[in-house]
C-alpha positions in Angstrom: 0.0 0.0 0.0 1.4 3.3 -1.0 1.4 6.4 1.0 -1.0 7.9 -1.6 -3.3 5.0 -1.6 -3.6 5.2 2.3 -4.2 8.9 2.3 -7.2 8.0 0.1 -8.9 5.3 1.9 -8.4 7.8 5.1 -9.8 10.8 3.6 -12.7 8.6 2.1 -13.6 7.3 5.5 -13.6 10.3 7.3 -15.2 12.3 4.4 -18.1 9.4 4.7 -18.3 9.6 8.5 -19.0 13.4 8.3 -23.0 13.5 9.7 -25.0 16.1 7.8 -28.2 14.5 9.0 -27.0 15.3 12.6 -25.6 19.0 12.1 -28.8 20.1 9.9 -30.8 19.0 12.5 -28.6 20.9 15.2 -29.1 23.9 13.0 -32.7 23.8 13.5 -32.6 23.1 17.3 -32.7 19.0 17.0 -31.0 16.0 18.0 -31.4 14.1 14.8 -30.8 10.9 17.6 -33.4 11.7 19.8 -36.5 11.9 17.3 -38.4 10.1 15.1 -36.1 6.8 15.0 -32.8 7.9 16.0 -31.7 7.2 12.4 -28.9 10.0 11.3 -30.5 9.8 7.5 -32.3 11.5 5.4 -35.5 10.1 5.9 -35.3 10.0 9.2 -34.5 14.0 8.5 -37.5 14.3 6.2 -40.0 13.0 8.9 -38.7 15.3 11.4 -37.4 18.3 9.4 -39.5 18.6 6.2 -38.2 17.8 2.7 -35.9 21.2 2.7 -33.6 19.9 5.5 -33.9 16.1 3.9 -32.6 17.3 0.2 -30.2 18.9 1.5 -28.7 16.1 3.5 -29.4 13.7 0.7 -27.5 15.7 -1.8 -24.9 16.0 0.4 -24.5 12.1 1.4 -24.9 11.2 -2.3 -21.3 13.4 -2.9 -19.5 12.0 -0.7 -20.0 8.6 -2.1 -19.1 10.2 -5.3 -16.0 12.2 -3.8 -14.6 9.2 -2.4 -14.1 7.9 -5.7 -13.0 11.0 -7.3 -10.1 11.3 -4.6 -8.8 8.2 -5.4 -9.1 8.2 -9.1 -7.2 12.4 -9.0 -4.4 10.6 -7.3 -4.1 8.1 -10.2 -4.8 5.3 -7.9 -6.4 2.2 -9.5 -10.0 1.4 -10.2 -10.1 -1.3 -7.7 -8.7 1.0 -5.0 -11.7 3.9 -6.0 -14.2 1.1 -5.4 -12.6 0.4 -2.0 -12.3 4.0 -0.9 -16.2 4.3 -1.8 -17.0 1.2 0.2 -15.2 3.2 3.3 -16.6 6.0 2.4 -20.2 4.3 2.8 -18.9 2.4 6.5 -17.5 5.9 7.3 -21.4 7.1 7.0 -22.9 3.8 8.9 -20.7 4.1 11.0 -19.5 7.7 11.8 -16.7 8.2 15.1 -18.6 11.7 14.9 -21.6 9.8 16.5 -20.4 7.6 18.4 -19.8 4.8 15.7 -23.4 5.3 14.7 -24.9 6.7 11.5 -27.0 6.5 8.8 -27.9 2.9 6.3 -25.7 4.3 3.4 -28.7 4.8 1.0 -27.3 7.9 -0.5 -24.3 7.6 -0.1 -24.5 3.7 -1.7 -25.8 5.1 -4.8 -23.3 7.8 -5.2 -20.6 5.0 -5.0 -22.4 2.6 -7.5 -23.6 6.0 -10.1 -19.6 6.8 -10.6 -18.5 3.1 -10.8 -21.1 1.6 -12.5 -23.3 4.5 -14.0 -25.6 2.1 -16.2 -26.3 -0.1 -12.7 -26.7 2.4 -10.7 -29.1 4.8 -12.9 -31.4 1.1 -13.1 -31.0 0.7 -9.3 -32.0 4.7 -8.9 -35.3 4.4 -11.3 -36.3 0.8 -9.8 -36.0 2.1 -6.3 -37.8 5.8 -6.8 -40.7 3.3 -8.9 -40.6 1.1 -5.9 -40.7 4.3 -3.1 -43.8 5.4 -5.4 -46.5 2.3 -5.9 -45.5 1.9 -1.9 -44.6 4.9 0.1 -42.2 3.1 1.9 -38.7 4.9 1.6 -37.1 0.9 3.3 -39.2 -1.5 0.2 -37.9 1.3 -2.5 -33.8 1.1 -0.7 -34.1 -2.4 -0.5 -35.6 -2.9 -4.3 -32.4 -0.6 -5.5 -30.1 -2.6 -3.9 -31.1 -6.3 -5.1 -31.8 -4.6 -8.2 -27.8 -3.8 -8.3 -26.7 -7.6 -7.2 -29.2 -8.7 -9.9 -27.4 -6.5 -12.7 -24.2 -6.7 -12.0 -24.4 -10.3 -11.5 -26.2 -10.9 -15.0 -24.0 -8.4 -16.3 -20.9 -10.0 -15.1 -18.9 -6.7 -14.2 -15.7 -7.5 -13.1 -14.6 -8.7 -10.1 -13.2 -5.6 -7.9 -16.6 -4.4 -9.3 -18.7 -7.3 -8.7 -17.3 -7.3 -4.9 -17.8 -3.7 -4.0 -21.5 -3.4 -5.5 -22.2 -6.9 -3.7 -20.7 -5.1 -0.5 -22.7 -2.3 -0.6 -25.9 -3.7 -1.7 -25.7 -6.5 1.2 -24.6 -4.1 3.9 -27.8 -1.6 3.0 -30.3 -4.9 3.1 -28.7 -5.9 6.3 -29.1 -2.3 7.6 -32.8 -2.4 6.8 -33.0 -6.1 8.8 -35.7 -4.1 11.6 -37.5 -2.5 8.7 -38.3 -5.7 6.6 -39.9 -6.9 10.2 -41.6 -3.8 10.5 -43.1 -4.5 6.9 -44.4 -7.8 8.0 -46.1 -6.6 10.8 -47.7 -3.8 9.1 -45.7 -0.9 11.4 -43.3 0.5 9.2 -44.1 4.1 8.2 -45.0 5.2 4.7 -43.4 8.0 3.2 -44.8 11.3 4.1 -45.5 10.4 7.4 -43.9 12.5 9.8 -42.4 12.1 13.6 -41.8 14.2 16.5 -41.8 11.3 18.5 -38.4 10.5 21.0 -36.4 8.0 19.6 -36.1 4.3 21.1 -33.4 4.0 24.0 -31.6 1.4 21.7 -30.1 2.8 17.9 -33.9 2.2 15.4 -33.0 1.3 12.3 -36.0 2.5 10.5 
């Protein structure tokens, strides 16, 4: 690993960890943590917020998936390595040190990962998931259709493997960070979109 490559996966980690969901929220008087479901997201953001606040942090968590790359590709580092520094730019988000190792489910900043390394997959994911969000108002069942829409692709499509690997990453760890809304879907409590929250957050991290 060369100094340069490590200076990449660093800044992409830390440039994924930074938690606009949390500081828009402070702006406006909130502890992004404390209401609705604790989630630092954008949903979470447009339940609580209003759908200002919640583009806003959506734009931003959708560049810093594409930064990430960017970083690593201005330093001439390989494609492989971009893919990786987008990956930790996505853990970074899930799992920011700025919040106590909690975060977001890397929605956003997923797709701005997959839209600069795989633009046709990730423009299918996008319209799939946004169709999905539509016919069902559920934000979770339209995330969840955009990621097994990617595995589908790039699987059929068979991208190559450093490809393959960091879409499969991405699109697994999103499903898995959705594991308490597909329950919530079952049992007929998850929220639709639109709905919104002023409720406290659980004691324990929600990850709806």
């Amino acid at each position: 690993m060369t100094p340069l490559a490590l200076l990449a996966a660093v800044l992409s980690y830390l440039l994924g960890s930074l938690p606009a969901a949390a500081w828009v929220a402070r702006a406006r008087g909130v502890d992004i943590r404390k209401v609705g479901s604790g989630n630092s997201g954008a949903t979470n953001v447009l339940r609580s917020l209003g759908k200002g606040p919640a583009l806003a942090v959506a734009i931003f968590d959708i560049l810093k998936g594409v930064l990430a790359v960017w970083i690593a590709r201005s330093l001439g580092l390989s494609e492989p390595w971009a893919a990786l520094c987008g990956v930790l730019a996505v853990i970074g988000h899930n799992f920011s040190p700025f919040l106590a190792f909690r975060g977001g489910k890397g929605v956003a900043t997923s797709f701005g990962v997959i839209a600069v390394l795989d633009p046709p997959v990730g423009l299918v994911a996008f319209v799939l998931a946004l169709a999905c969000m539509w016919l069902t108002r559920f934000v979770s069942a339209g995330s969840i259709m955009g990621a097994f829409t990617a595995i589908a692709l790039v699987l059929l499509l068979g991208r190559a493997g450093w490809l393959m690997a960091a879409i499969l990453f991405l699109s697994g760890l999103l499903i898995w960070q959705h594991r308490e809304n597909v329950r919530k879907l079952q049992s007929g409590t998850e929220r639709r979109l639109g709905e919104k929250t002023s409720a406290p957050a659980p004691a324990e991290r929600s990850l709806n």
